[in-house]
Backbone as CSV, one residue per row, in Angstrom:
resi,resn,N_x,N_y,N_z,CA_x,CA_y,CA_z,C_x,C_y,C_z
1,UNK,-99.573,-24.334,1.558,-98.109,-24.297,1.599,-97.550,-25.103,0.429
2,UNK,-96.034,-24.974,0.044,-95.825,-25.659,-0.894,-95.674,-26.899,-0.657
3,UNK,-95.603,-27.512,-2.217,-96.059,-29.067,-1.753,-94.874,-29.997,-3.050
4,UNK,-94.443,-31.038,-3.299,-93.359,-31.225,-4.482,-94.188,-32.725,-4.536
5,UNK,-94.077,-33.521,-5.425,-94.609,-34.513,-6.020,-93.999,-35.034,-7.160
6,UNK,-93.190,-36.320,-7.236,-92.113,-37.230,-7.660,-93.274,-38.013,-8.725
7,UNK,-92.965,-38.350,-10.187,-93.373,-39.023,-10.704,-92.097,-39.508,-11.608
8,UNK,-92.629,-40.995,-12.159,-91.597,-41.182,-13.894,-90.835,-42.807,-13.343
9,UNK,-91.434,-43.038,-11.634,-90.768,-44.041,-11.706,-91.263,-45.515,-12.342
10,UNK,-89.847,-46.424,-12.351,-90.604,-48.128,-12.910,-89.217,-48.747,-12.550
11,UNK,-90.031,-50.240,-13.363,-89.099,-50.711,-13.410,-88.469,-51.054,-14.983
12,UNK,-87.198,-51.676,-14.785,-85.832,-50.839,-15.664,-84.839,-52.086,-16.206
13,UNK,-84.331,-52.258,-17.566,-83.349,-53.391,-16.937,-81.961,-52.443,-16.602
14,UNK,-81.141,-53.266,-16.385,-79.708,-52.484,-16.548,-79.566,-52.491,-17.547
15,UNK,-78.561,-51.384,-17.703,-78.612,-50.366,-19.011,-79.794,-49.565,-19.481
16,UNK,-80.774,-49.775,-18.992,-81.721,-48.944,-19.392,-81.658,-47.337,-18.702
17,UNK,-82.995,-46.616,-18.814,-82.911,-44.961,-18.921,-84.458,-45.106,-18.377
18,UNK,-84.374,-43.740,-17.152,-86.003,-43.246,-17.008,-85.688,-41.771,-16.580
19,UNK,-86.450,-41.430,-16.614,-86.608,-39.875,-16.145,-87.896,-39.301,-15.066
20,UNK,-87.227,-39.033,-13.963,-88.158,-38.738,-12.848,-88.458,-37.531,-13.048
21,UNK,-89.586,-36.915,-12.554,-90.006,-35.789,-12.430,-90.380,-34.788,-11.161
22,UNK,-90.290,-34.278,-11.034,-90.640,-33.256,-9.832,-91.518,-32.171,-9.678
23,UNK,-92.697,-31.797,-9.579,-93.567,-31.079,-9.781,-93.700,-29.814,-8.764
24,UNK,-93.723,-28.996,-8.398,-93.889,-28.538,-7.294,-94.685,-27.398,-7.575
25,UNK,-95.668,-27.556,-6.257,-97.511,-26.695,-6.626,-97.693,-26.273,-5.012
26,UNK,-98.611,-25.101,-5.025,-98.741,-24.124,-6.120,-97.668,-23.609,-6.926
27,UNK,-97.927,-23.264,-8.531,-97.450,-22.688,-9.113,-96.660,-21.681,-8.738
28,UNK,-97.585,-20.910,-7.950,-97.157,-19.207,-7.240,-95.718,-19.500,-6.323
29,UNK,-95.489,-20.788,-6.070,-94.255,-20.978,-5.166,-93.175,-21.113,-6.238
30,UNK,-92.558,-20.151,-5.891,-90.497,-20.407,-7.250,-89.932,-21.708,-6.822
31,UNK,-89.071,-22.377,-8.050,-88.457,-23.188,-7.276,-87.202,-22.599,-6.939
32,UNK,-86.286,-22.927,-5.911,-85.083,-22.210,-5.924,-84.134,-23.442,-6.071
33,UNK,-83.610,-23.667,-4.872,-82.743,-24.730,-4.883,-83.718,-26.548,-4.680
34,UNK,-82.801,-27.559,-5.220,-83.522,-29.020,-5.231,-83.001,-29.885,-5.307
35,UNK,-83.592,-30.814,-4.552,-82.703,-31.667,-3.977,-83.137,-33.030,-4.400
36,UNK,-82.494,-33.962,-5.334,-82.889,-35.667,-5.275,-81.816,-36.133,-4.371
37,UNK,-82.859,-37.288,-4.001,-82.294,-38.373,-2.897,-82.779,-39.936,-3.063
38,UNK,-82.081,-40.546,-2.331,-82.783,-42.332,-3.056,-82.201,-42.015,-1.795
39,UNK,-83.502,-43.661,-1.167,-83.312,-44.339,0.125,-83.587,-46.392,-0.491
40,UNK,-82.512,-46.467,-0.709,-82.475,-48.295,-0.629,-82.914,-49.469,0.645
41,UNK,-83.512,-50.216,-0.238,-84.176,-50.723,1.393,-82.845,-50.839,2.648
42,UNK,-83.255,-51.054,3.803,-82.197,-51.176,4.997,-80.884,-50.238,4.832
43,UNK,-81.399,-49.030,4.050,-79.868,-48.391,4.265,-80.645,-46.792,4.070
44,UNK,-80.305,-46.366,4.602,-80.101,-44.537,5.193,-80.448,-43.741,3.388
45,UNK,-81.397,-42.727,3.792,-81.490,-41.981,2.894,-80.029,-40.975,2.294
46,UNK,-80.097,-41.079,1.071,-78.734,-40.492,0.479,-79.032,-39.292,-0.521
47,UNK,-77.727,-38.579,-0.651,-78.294,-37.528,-1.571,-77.909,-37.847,-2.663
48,UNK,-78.531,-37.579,-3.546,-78.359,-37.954,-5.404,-77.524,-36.885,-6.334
49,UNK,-78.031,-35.787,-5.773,-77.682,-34.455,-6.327,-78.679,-33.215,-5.918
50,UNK,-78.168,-32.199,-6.571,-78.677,-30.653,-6.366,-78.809,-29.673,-7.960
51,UNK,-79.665,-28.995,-7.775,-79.411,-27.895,-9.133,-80.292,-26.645,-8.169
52,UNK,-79.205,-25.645,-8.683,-79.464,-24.311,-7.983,-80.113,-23.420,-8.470
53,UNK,-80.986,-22.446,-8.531,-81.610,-21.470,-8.892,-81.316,-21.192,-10.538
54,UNK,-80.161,-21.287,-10.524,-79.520,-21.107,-11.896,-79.602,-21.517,-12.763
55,UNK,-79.397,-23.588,-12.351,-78.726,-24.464,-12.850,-77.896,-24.911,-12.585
56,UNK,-76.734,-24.694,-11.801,-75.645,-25.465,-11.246,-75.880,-26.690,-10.559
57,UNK,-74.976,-27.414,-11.343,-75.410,-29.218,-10.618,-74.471,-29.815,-9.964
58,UNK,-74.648,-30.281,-8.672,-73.876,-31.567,-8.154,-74.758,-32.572,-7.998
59,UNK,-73.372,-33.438,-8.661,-73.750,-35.114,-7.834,-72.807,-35.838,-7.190
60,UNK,-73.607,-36.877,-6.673,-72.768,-37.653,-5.538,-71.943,-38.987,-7.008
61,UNK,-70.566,-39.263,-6.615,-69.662,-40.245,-7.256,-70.490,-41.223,-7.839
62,UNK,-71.064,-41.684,-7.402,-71.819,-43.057,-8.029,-72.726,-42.884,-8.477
63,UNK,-73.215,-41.350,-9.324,-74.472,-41.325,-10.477,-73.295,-40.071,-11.103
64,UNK,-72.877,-39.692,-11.097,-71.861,-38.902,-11.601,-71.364,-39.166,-12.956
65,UNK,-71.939,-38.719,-14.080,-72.018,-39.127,-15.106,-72.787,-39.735,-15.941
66,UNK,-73.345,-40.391,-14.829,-75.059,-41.042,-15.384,-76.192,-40.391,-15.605
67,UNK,-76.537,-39.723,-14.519,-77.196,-39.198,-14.185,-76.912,-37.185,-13.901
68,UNK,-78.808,-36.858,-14.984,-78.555,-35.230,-15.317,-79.841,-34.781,-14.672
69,UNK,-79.546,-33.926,-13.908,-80.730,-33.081,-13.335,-80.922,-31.766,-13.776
70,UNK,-81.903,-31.323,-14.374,-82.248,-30.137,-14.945,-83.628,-29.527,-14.462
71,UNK,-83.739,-28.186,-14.722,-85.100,-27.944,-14.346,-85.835,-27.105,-15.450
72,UNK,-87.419,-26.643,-15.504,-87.964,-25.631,-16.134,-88.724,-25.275,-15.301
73,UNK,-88.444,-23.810,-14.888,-88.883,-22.872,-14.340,-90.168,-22.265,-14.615
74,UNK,-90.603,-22.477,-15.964,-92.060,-22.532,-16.510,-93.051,-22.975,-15.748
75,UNK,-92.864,-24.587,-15.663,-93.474,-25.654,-15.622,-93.139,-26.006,-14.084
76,UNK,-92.726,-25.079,-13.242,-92.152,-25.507,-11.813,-91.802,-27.072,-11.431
77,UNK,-90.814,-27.622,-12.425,-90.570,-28.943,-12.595,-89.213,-29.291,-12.881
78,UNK,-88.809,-29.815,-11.718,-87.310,-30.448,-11.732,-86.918,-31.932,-12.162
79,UNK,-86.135,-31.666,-13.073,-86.532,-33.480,-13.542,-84.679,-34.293,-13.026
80,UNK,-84.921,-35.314,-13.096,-83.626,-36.598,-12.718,-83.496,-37.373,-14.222
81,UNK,-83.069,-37.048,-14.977,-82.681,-38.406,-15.760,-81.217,-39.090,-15.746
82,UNK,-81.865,-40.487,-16.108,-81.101,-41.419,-15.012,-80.907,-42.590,-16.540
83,UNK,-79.417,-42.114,-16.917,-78.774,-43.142,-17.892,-78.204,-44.656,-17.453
84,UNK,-77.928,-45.807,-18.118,-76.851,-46.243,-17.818,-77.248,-46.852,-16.401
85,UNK,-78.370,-47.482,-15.852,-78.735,-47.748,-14.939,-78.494,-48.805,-14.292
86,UNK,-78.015,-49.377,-13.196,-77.016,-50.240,-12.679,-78.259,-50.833,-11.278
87,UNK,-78.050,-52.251,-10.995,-79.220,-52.965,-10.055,-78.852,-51.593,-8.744
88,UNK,-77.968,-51.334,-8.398,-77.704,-51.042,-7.224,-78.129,-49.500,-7.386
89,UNK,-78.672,-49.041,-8.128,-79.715,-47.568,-8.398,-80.935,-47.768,-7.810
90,UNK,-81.404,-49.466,-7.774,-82.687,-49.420,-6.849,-82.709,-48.607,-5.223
91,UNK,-83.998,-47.961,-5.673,-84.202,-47.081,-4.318,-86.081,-46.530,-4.840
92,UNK,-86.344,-46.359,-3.803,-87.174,-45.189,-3.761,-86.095,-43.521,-3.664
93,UNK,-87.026,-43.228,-4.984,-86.463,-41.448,-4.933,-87.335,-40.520,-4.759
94,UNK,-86.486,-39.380,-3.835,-87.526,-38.269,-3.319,-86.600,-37.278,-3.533
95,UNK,-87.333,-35.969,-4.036,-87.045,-34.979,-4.478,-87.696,-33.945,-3.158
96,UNK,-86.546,-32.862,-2.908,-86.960,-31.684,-1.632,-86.464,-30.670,-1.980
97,UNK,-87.952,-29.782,-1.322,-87.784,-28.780,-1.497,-87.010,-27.630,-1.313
98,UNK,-85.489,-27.091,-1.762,-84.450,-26.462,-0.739,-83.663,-27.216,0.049
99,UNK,-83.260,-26.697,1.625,-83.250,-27.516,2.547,-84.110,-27.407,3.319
100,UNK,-85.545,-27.597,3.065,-86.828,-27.449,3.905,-86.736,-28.736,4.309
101,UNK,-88.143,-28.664,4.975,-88.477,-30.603,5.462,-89.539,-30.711,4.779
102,UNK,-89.564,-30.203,3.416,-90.810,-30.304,2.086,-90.089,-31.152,1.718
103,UNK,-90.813,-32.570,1.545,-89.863,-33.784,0.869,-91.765,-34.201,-0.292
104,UNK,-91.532,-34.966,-1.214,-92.601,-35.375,-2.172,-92.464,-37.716,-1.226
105,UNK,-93.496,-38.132,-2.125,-93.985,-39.259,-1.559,-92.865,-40.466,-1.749
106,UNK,-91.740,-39.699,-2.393,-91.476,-41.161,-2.971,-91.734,-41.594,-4.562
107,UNK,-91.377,-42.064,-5.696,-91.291,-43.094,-6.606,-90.124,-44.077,-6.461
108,UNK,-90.729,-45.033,-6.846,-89.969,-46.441,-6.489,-89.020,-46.382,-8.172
109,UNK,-87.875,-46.711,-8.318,-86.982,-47.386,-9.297,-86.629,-48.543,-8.928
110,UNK,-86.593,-49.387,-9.905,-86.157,-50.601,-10.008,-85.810,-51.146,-11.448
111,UNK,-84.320,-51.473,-10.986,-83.130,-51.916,-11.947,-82.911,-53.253,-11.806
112,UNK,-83.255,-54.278,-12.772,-83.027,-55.492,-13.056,-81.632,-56.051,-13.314
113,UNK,-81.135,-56.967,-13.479,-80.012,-57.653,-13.713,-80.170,-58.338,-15.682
């Protein structure tokens, strides 16, 4: 079955830049729609943004501008890059598949002061 797998995370100062990645295998599976999310310690998983089959992107207010999600359809790989990075971006981020309950492991970000 399909499976998605998060890489690209670290740690960061503020103001700095990383770019997460999203892999999703087998190959033979399309990506369609995708979903990033960050979960900060003691607080509720959140959504980050979306890009649709197409390309069409939303994000949530507080990466909105910072932050660009794109994909290649080649390479069945959805990526997060993440400008302009602020302490309160720390989270573990997980990227899902659609609105399945295909979620990847987790990479940790961490934004310094």
């Amino acid at each position: 079955q399909v499976q998605v797998a998060e890489s690209g995370g670290g740690l960061v100062q503020a103001g700095g830049s990383l770019r997460l990645s999203c892999a999703v295998s087998p190959r033979s599976f399309s990506i369609n729609a995708m979903g990033w999310y960050r979960q900060a310690p003691g607080k509720e998983r959140e959504l980050v943004g979306t890009i649709s089959k197409v390309g069409t992107t939303n994000y949530a207010d507080s990466v909105k501008g910072r932050f660009t999600i794109s994909r290649d359809n080649a390479k069945n790989t959805v990526y997060l890059q993440m400008n302009s990075l602020k302490p309160e971006d720390t989270a573990v981020y997980y990227c899902r598949y659609g609105i399945s309950d295909i979620w990847g492991q987790g990479t940790q970000v961490t934004v310094s002061s």
